[in-house]
C-alpha positions as CSV (number, residue, x, y, z in Angstrom):
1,X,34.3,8.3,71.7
2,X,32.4,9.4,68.2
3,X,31.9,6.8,66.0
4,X,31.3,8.0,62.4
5,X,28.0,6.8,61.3
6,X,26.3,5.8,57.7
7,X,22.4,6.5,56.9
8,X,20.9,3.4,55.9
9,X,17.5,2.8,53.7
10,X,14.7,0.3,54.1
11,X,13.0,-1.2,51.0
12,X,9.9,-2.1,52.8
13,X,9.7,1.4,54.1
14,X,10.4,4.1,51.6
15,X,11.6,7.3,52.9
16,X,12.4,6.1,56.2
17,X,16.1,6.6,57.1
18,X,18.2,5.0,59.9
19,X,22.0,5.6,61.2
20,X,24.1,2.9,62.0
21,X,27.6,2.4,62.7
22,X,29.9,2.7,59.4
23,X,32.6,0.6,59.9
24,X,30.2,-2.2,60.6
25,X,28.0,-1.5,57.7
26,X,31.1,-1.6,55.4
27,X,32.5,-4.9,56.8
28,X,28.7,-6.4,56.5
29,X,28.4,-4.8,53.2
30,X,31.2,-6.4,51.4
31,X,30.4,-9.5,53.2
32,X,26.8,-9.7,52.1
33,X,28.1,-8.7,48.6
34,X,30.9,-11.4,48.2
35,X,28.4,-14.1,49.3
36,X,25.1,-13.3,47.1
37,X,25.5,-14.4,43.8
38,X,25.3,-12.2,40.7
39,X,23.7,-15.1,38.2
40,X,21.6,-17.9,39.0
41,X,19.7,-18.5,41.6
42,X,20.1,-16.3,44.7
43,X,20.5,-16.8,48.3
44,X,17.8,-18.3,50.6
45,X,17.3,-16.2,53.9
46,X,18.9,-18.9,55.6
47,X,21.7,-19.8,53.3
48,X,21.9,-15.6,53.2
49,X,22.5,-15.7,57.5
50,X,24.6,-19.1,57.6
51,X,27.3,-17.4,54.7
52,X,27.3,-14.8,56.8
53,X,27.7,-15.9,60.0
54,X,31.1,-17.9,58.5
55,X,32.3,-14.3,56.8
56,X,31.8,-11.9,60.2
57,X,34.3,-11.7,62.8
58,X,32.3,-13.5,65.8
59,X,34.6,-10.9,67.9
60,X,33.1,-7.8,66.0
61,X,29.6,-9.4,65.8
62,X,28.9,-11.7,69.1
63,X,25.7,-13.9,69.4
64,X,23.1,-12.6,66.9
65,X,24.3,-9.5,66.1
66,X,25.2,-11.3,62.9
67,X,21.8,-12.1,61.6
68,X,20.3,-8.1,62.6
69,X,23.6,-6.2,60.5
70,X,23.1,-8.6,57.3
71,X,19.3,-7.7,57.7
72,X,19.9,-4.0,57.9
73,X,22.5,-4.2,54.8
74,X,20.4,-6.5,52.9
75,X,17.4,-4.1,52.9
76,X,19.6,-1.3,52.5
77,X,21.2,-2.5,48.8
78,X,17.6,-3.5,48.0
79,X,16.3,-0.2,48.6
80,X,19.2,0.6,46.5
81,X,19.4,-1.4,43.5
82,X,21.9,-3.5,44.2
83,X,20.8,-6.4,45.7
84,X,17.2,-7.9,44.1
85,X,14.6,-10.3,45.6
86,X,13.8,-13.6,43.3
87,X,10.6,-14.2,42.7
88,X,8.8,-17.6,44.6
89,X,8.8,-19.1,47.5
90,X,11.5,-19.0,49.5
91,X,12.3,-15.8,48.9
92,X,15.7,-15.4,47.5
93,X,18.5,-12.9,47.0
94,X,20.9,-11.8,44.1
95,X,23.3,-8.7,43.2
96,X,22.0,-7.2,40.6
């Protein structure tokens, strides 16, 4: 079986590319994107991986496959411009 894959960035390491499956970086990335606000103040890590976990199919993502696939999206649309870190501690997330 081929699985068609996607080639994925890394904000904390420039240049470096990875491939992962698509279909399960589209469903995480439109999860991650409907969850993360646009205005105000962003996501907590936590908050980020608990939204998450109650948007992904626990059939598609079993255990803590959840937590690795928003991780791996997350730092993709950074690296991107689409998602952006809040200053402060915690860290938090937005859309841009």
């Amino acid at each position: 079986m081929i699985r068609e894959m996607v080639v994925v960035e890394n904000v904390n390491h420039p240049g470096r590319l990875s491939r992962v499956n698509a279909s399960k970086y589209k469903v995480t990335r439109a999860a991650l994107l409907k969850v993360l606000p646009k205005v105000g103040k962003g996501l907590t890590q936590s908050e980020m991986m608990v939204s998450m976990r109650r948007n992904l199919s626990k059939a598609q993502f079993p255990g803590t496959t959840t937590s690795w696939w928003t991780k791996v999206v997350q730092l993709d649309l950074e690296a991107k411009g689409l998602v952006v870190r809040d200053g402060g501690k915690p860290l938090r997330w937005r859309r841009t």
